[in-house]
GULUM-718275 format. One record per residue (C-alpha): residue number from 0; chain; x, y, z. Coordinates in nm, 2 decimals, padded with zeros to 4 digits. Layout:
ATOM   zami   zakol       c1       c2       c3
ATOM    NUM       A        X        Y        Z
...
END
This chain:
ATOM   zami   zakol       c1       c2       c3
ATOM      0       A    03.03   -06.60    05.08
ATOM      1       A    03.29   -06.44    04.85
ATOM      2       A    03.49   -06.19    04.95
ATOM      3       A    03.68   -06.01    04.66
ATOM      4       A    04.03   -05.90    04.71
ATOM      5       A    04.17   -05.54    04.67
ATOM      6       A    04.32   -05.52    04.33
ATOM      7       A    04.53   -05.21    04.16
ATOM      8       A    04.36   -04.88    04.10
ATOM      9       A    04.14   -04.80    03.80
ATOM     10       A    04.38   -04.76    03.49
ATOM     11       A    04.35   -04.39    03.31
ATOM     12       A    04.16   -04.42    02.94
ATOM     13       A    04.44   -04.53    02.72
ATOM     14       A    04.49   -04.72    02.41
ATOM     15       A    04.75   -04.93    02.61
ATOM     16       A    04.47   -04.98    02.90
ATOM     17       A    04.16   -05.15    02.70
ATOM     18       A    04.20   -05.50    02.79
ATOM     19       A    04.01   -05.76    02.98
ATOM     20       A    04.16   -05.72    03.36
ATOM     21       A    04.07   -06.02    03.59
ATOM     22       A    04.00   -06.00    04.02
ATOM     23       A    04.08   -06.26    04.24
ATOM     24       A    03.79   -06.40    04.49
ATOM     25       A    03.85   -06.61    04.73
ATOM     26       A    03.58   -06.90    04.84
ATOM     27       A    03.55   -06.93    05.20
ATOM     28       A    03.41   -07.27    05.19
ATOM     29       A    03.72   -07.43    05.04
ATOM     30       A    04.00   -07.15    05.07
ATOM     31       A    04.09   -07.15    04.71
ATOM     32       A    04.10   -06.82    04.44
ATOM     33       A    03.87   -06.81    04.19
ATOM     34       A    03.95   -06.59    03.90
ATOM     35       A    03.66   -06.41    03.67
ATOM     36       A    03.65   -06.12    03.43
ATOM     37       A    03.55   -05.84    03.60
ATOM     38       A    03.22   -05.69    03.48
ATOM     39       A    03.32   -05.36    03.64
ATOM     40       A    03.62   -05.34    03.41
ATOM     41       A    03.40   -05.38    03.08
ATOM     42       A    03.20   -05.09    03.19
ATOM     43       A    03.51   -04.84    03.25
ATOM     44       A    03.63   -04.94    02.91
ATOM     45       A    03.33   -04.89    02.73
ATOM     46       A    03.28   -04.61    02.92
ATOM     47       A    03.63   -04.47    02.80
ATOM     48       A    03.60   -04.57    02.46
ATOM     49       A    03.25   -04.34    02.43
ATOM     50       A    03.44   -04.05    02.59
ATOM     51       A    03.70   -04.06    02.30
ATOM     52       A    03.48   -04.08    02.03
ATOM     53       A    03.32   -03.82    02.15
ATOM     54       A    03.61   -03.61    02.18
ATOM     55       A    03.73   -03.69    01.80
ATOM     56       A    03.39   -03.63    01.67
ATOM     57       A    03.40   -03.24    01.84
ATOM     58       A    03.15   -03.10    01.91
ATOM     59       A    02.84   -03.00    01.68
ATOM     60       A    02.76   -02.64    01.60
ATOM     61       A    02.43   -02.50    01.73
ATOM     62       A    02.27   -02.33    01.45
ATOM     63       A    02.36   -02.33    01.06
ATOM     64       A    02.57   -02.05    01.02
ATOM     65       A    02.83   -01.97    00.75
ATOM     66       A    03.07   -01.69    00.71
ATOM     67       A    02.97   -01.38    00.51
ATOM     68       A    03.09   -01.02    00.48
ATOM     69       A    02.91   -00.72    00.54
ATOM     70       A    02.95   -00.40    00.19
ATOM     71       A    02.77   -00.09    00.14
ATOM     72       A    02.47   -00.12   -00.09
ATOM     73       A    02.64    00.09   -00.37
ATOM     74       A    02.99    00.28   -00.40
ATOM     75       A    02.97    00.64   -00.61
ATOM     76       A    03.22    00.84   -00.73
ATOM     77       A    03.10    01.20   -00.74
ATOM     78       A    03.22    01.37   -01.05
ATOM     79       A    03.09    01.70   -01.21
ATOM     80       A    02.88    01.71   -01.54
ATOM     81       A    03.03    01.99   -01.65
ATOM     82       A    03.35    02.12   -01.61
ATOM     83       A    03.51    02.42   -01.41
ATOM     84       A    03.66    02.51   -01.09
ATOM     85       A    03.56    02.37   -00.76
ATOM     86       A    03.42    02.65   -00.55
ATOM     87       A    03.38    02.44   -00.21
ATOM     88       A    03.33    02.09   -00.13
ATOM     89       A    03.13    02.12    00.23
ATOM     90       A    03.19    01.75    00.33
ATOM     91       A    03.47    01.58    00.42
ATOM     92       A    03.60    01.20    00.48
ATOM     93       A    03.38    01.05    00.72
ATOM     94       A    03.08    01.27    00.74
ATOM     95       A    02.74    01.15    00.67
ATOM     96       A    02.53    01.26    00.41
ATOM     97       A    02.14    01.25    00.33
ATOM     98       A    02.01    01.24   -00.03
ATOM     99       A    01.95    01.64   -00.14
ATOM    100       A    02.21    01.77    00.03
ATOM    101       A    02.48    01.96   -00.13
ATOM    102       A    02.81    01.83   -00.08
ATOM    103       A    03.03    02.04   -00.35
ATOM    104       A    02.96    02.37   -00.58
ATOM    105       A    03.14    02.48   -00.94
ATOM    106       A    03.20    02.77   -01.02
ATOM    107       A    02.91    02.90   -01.12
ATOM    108       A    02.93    03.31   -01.14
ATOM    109       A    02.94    03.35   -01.55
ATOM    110       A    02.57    03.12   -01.55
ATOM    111       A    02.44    03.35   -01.26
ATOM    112       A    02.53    03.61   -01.49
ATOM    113       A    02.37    03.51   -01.81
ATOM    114       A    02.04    03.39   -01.57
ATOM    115       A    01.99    03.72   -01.44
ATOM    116       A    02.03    03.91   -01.77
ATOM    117       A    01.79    03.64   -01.95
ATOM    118       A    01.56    03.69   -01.66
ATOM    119       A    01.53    04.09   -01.71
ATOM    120       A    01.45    04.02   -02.09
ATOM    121       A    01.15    03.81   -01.99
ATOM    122       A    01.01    04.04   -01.81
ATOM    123       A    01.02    04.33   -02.03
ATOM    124       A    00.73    04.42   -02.22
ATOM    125       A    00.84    04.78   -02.37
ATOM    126       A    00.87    04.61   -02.75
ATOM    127       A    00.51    04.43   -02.70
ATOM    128       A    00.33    04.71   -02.56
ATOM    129       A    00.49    04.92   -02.91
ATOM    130       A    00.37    04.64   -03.10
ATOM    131       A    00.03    04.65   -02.97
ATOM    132       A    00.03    05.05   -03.04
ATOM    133       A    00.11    05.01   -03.41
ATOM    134       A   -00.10    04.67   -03.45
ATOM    135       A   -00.42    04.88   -03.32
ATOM    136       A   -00.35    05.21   -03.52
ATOM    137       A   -00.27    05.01   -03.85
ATOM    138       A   -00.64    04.86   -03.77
ATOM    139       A   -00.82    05.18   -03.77
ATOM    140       A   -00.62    05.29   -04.04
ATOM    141       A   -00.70    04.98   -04.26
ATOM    142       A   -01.09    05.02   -04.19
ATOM    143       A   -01.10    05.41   -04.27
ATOM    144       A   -00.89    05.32   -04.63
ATOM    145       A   -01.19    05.06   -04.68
ATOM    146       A   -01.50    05.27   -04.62
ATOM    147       A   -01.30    05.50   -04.85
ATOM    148       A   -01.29    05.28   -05.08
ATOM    149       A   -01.57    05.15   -05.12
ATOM    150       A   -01.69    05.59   -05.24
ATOM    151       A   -01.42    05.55   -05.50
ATOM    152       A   -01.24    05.86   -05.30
ATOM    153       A   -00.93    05.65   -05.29
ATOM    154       A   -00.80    05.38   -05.51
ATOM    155       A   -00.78    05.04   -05.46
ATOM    156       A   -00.36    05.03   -05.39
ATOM    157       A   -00.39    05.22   -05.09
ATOM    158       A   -00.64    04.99   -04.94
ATOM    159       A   -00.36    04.72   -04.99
ATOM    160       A   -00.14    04.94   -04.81
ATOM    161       A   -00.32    04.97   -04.51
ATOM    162       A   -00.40    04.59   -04.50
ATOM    163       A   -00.04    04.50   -04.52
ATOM    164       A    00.08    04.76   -04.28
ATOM    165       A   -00.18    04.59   -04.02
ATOM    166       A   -00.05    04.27   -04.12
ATOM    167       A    00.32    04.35   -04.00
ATOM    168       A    00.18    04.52   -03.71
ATOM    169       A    00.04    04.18   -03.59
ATOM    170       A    00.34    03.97   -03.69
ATOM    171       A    00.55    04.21   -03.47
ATOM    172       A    00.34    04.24   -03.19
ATOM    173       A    00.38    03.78   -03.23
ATOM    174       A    00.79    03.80   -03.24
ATOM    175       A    00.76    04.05   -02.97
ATOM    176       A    00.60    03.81   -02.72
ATOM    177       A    00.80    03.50   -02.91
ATOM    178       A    01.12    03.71   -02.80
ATOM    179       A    00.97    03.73   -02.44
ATOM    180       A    00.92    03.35   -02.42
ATOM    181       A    01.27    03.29   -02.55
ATOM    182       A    01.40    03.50   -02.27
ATOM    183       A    01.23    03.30   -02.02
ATOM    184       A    01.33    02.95   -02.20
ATOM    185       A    01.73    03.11   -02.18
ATOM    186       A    01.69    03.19   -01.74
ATOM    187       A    01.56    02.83   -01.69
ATOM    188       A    01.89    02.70   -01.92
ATOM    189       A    02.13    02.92   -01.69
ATOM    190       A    01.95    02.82   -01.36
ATOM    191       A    01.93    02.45   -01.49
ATOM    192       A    02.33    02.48   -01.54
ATOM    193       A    02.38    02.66   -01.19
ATOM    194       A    02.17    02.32   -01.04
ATOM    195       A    02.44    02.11   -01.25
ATOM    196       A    02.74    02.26   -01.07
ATOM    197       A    02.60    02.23   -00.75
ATOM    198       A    02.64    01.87   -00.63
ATOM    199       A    02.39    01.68   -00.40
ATOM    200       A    02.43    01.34   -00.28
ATOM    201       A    02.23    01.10   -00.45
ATOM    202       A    02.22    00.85   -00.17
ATOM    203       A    02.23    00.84    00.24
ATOM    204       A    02.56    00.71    00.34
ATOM    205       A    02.90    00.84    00.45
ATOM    206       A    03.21    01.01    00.27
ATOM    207       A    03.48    00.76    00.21
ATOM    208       A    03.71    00.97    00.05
ATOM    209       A    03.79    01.30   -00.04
ATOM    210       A    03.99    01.35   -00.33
ATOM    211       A    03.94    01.72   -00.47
ATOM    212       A    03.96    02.04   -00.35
ATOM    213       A    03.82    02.33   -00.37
ATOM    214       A    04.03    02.58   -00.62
ATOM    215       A    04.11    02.26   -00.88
ATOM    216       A    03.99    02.16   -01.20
ATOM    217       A    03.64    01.94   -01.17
ATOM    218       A    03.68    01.69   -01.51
ATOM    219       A    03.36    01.56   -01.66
ATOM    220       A    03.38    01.17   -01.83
ATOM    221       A    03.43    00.85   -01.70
ATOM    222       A    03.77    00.79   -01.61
ATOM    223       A    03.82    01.13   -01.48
ATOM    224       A    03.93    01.20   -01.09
ATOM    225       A    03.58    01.23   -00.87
ATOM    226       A    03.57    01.48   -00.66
ATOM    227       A    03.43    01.26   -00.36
ATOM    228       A    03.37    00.89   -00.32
ATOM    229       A    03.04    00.80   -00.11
ATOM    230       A    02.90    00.47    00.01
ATOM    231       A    02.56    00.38    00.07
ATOM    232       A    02.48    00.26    00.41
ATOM    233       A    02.13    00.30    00.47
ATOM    234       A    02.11   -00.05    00.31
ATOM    235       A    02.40   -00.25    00.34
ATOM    236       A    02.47   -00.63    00.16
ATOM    237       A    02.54   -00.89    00.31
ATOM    238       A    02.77   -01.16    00.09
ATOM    239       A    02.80   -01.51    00.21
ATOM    240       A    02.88   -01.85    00.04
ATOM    241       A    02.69   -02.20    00.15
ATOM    242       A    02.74   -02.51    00.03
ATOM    243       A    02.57   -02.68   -00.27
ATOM    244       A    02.39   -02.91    00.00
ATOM    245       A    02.18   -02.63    00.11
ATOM    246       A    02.09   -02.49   -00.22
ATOM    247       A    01.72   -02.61   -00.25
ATOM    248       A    01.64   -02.48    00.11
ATOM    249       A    01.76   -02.17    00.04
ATOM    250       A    01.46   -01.92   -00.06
ATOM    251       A    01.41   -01.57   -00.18
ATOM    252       A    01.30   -01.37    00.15
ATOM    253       A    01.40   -01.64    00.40
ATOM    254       A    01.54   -01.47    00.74
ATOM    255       A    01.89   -01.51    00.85
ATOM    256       A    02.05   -01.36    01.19
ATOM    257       A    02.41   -01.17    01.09
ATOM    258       A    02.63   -01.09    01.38
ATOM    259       A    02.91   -00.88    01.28
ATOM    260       A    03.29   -01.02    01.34
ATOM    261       A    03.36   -00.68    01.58
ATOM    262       A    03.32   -00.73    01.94
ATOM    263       A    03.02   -00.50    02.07
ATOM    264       A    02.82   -00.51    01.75
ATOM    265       A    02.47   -00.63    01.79
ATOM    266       A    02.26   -00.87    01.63
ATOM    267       A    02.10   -00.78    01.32
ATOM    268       A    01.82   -00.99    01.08
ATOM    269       A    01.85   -00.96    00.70
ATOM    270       A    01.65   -01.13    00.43
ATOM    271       A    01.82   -01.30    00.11
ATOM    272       A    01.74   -01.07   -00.19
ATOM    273       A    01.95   -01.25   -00.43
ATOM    274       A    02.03   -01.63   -00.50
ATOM    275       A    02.33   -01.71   -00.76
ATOM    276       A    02.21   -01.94   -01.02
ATOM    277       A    02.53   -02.11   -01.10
ATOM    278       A    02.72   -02.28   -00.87
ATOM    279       A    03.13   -02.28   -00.78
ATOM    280       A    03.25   -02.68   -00.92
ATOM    281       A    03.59   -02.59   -00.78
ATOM    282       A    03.48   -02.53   -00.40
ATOM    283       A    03.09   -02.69   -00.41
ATOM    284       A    02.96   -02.34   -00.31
ATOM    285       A    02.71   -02.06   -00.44
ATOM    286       A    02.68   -01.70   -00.38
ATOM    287       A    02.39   -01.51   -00.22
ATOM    288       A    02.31   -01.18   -00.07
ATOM    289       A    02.11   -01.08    00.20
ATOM    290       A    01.96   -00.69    00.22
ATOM    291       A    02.02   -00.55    00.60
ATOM    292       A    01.82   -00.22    00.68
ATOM    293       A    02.06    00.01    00.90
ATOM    294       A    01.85    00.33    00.89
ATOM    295       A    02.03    00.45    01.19
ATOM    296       A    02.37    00.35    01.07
ATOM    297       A    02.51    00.15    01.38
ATOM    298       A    02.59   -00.14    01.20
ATOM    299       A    02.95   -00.06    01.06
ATOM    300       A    03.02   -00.18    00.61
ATOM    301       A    03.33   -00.38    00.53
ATOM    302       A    03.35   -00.59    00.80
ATOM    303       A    03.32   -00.98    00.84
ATOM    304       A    03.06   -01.17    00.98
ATOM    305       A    02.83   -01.44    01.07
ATOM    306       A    02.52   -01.58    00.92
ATOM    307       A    02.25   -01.80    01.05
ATOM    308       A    02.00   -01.97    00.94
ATOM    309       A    01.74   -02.14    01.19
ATOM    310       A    01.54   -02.25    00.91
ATOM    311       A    01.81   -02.46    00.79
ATOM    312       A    01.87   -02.65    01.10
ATOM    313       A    02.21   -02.77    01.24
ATOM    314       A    02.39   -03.08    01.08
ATOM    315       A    02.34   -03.39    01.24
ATOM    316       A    02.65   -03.55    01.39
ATOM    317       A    02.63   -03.96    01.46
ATOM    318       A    02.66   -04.04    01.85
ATOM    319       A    02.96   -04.35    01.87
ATOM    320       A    02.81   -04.66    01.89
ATOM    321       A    02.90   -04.91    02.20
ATOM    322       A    03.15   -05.10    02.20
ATOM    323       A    03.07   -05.46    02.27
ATOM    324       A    03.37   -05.66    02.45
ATOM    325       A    03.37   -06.06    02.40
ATOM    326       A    03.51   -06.19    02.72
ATOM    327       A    03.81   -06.41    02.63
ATOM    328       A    03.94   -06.74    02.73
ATOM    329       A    03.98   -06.80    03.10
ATOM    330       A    04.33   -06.68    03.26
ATOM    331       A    04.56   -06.94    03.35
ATOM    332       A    04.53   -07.04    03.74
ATOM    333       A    04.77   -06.91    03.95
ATOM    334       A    05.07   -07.08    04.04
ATOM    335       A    05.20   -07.20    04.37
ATOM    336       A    05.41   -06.92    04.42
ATOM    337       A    05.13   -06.68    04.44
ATOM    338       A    04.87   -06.89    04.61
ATOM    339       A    04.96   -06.87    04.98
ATOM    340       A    04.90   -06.49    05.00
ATOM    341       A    04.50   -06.56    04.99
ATOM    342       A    04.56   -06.81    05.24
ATOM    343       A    04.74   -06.60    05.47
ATOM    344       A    04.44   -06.35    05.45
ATOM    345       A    04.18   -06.60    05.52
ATOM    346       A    04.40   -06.69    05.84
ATOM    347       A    04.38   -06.32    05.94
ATOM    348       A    04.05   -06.28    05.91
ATOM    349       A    03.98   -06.60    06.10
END
């Protein structure tokens, strides 16, 4: 029976440490050491080897994901189509807005004017109710001058007469009511103008800046200061950039899960709405952008984020391979000078 020998403590996982380590057993038949390579010994070291390459590898991500940023659908600037002074602006930075409301009003007390006088012209009818008077009495004169006429008791000029006097009787009862209708087409101009100067917000979002007030000059053009800037965020867009590997998988309506960068911000799931068609040859990347709904407007614009994809599946990362160990040559026997401490121990134990 062999009876191995304690030897030193397990050596930590060390570059310095893989080695073949030998035991000394001791045969009881013949009191003399035998030395082997310790099978134990290969384990721990293969063992230690797997742990580091596992610990330079890192570890592998969980999901396909890939850092985005969260925008407003659209950024307006709010400018006036026609010019004149700012009468109030009833927003301010930060509010939000629905599409109808009215955020700002011009000036508009000269077109309320000019509306309410083009109003009371369409709706009088003094000069049309004169024209009908003199249209019907030029008739009746017209057929009396005829009849007359026609028993040679007057001549044929006065007939003429009479037929052009009911002729100009019609054509001014016709500019009469052509007059009314202008009237009318003048108030809807003026109330048209007065829905110009009053400002509604085209989109549901939020006020991101204020720059006019009420009292100054609102300019009409492009390049001309806005009055208010406003971002949509009923929609919002979400930019992100993958790498060229994942192109083809990539599809128009595919799901994604975006969780915003702020702490406390929940989980949201958008759907890619555009792909870029040409890629980035500096950085291997392409551009697409995911629509996410926010109806409620809990999910906050401008921030960053994360974006995963479960369709796309996590990368695969290799495991290490084993490491095989080839036992070497046989240690030298001990010498003399170490071999009577097994022999005291076997006296011992006899």
């Amino acid at each position: 029976m062999a009876t191995p020998q304690a030897g030193p403590r397990d050596p930590p996982c060390g570059r310095h440490h893989i080695k073949q380590e030998s035991e000394i057993v001791i045969d009881n038949r013949n009191s003399r050491p035998i030395q082997t390579v310790s099978s134990v010994r290969r384990r721990h070291m293969r063992w230690c080897v797997g742990v580091i390459g596992i610990l330079l590898s890192g570890p592998a991500p969980a999901a396909a994901d890939f850092d985005c940023v969260i925008q407003p659908r659209q950024v307006l600037e709010i400018r006036s189509p026609i010019e004149g002074l700012i009468e109030r602006i009833s927003v301010d930075r930060g509010d939000r807005v629905q599409k109808g409301q009215e955020i700002a009003l011009v000036d508009t007390s000269v077109e309320r004017s000019l509306a309410q006088g083009a109003k009371f012209r369409a709706e009088m009818d003094g000069a049309i109710r004169a024209s009908q008077s003199k249209l019907h009495l030029t008739k009746r004169k017209f057929a009396r001058t005829r009849e007359l006429t026609k028993q040679d008791f007057l001549p044929a000029q006065q007939q003429d007469e009479a037929l052009n006097e009911r002729l100009t009787a019609e054509a001014e009862l016709i500019a009469a009511e052509d007059n009314r209708k202008l009237a009318e087409i003048e108030y809807q101009r003026q109330l048209a103008i007065i829905r110009l100067k009053t400002i509604k917000s085209p989109i549901n979002g939020v006020v991101m800046e204020r720059i006019l007030h009420p009292g100054e000059l609102a300019e009409s053009g492009a390049g001309r200061r806005p009055m208010l800037r406003l971002a949509q965020t009923d929609v919002l867009n979400v930019e992100a950039l993958l790498p060229a590997d994942v192109y083809w998988q990539v599809k128009l309506g595919m799901a994604a899960r975006v969780t915003p960068a702020i702490q406390g911000s929940p989980t949201s799931t958008a759907k890619v709405a555009v792909i870029d068609r040409v890629l980035d040859p500096a950085s291997g990347t392409f551009g697409i952008r995911l629509e996410l709904q926010n109806p409620t407007g809990e999910i906050l614009a401008g921030v960053r984020c994360k974006v995963a994809f479960d369709a796309l599946g996590a990368p695969a990362v290799a495991e290490p391979a084993p490491v095989k160990t080839e036992p070497g040559p046989a240690a030298p026997r001990r010498t003399s000078a170490i071999a009577p401490a097994p022999a005291k121990a076997l006296t011992a134990s006899r």
